[in-house]
C-alpha positions as CSV (number, residue, x, y, z in Angstrom):
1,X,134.2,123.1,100.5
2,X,136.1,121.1,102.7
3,X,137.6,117.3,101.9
4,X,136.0,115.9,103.9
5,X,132.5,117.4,102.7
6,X,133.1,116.6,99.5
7,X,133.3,113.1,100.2
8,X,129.5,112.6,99.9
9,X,128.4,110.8,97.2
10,X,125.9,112.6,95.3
11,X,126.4,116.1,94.0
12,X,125.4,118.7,96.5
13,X,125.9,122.7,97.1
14,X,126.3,123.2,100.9
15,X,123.0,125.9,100.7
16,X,120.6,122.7,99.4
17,X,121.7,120.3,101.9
18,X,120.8,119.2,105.1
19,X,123.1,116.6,107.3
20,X,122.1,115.0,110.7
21,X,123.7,112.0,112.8
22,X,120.0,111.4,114.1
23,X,119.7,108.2,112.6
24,X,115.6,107.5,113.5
25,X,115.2,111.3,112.3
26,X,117.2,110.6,109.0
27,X,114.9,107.2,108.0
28,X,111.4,109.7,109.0
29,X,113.0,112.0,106.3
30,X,113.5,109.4,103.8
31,X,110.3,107.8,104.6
32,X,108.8,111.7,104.3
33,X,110.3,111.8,101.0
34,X,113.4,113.7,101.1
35,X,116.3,112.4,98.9
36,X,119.3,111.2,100.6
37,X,122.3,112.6,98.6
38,X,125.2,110.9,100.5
39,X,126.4,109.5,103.5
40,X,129.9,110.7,105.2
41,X,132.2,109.3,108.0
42,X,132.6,112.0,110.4
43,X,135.2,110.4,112.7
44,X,133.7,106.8,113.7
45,X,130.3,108.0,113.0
46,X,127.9,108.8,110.0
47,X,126.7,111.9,108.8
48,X,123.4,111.4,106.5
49,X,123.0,114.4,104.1
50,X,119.5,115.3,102.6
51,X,118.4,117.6,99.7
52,X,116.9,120.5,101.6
53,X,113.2,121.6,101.9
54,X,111.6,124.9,102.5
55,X,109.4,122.3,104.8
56,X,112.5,121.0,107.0
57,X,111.9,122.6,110.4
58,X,108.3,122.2,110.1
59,X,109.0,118.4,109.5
60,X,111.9,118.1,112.2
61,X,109.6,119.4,115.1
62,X,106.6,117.5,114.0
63,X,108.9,114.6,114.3
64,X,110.3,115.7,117.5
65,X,106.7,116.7,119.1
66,X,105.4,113.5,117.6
67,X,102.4,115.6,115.9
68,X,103.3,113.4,112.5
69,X,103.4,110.2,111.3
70,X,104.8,107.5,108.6
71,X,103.5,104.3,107.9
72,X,104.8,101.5,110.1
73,X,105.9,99.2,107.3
74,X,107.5,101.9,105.8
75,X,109.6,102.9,108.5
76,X,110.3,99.2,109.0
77,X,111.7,98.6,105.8
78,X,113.5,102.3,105.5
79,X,115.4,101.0,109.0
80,X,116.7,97.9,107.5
81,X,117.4,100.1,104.4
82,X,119.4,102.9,106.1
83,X,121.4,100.6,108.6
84,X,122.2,98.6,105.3
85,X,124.1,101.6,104.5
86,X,125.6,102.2,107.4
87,X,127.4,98.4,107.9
88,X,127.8,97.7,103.7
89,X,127.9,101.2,102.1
């Protein structure tokens, strides 16, 4: 494991983890209930990195072909909550 990966807070194996730079697809995740194990600088950007699911492409093209759906409070609050993290964490 490189330096850089492990960076991310949280304890993760590389196998059980999944990262994007996606931010809208990374608070649909969180709002779908996977567990965000860390967050990592990847140059001047962030990498958000996910416990994995058996479910994860399923759930990534529903997202994508907008065949899904979260509650819009939800997603509301998980943006303010995930750009929190971005600017303060």
């Amino acid at each position: 494991m490189s330096t850089e990966r492990s960076q991310i807070w949280g304890v993760c194996r590389a196998s059980d983890a999944f990262e994007t730079r996606d931010f809208y697809l990374a608070c649909f995740l969180r709002c779908s209930g996977y567990q965000l194990q860390g967050l990592r600088s990847e140059g001047p950007r962030k990498v958000f990195v996910f416990r994995d699911r058996t479910s994860r492409r399923a759930d990534i093209l529903a997202f994508y072909g907008d065949t899904t759906s979260v509650g819009p409070l939800v997603f509301a609050a998980t943006i303010k909550d995930m750009k929190g993290l971005l600017h303060n964490g």
